[in-house]
C-alpha positions in Angstrom: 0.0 0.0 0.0 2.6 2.6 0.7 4.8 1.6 -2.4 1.7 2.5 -4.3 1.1 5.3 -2.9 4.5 6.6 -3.4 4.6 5.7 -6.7 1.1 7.7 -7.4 2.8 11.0 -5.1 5.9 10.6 -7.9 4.3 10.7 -10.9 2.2 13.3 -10.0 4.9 15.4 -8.8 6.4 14.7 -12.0 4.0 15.6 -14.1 3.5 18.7 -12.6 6.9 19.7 -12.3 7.0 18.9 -16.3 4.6 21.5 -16.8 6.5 24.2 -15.7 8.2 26.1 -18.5 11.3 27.9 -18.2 11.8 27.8 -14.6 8.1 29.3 -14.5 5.6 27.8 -11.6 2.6 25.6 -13.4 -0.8 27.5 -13.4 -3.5 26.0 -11.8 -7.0 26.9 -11.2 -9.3 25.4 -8.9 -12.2 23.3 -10.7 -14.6 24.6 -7.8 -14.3 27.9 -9.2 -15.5 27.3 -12.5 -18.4 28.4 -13.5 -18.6 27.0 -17.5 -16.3 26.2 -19.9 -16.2 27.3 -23.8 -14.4 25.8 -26.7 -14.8 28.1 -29.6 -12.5 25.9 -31.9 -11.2 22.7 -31.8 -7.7 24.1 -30.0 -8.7 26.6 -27.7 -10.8 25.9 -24.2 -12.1 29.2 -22.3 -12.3 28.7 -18.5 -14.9 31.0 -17.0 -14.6 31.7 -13.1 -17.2 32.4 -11.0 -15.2 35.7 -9.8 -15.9 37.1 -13.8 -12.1 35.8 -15.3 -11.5 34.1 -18.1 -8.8 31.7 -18.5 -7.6 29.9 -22.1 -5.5 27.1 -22.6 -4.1 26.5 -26.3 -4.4 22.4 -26.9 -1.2 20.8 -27.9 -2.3 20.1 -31.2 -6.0 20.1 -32.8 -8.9 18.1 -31.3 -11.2 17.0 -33.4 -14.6 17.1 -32.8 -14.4 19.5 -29.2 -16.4 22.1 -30.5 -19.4 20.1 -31.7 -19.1 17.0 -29.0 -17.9 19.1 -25.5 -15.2 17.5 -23.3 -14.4 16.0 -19.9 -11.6 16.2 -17.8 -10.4 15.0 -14.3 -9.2 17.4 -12.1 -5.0 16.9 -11.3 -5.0 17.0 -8.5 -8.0 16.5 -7.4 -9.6 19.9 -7.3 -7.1 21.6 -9.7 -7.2 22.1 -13.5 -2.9 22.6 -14.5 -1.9 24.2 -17.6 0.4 21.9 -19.3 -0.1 18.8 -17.1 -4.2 17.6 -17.8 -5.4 16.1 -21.0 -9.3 16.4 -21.7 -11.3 14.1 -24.0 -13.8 14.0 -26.2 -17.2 12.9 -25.0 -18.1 11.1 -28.2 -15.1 10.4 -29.9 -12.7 9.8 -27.0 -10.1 11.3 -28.5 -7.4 12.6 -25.7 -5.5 16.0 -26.2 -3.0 17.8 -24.1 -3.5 21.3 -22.7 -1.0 23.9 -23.1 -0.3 26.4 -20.6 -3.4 28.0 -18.6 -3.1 32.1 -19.6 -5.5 35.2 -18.7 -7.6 35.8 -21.0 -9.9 38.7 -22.1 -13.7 37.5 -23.4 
């Protein structure tokens, strides 16, 4: 039990510290303060907070079908969204993309 437990704290810690760009800390936004998300393309997703910002992510590559199907994602970790270290996925396709860095956005 603690080996696994360990190993789940090291890959975490990994990825996160593998989202952090140029010596830059990773964003993260809580997924309690979300009020609705957007996609207005297939590589852009628009986080809307409750307090009135807007933050965008830039998908690692295209993801095909996001505007028309919508998308899930699993917070990492648990109650954080991380710009650079969270994939989403297509609810009817399935298709898994990458998230790019979480940056302020204007609506």
């Amino acid at each position: 039990m603690k080996k696994t437990l360990l190993g789940v704290l090291f890959v975490l810690a990994s990825a996160l510290s593998a989202g952090a760009q140029d010596g830059k800390p990773l964003v993260c936004i809580r997924s309690t303060d979300i009020d609705h998300t957007k996609a207005p393309n297939d590589h852009t997703i628009l986080f809307f907070m409750k307090d009135g910002k807007v933050w965008k992510t830039t998908l690692q590559s295209d993801c095909p079908e996001l505007t028309v199907n919508g998308f899930q994602y699993g917070p990492t970790p648990p109650d954080n969204i991380c710009g650079n270290a969270q994939t989403i996925r297509v609810l009817k396709s399935g298709a898994v993309c990458e998230m790019g860095p979480l940056l302020p956005a204007n609506p």
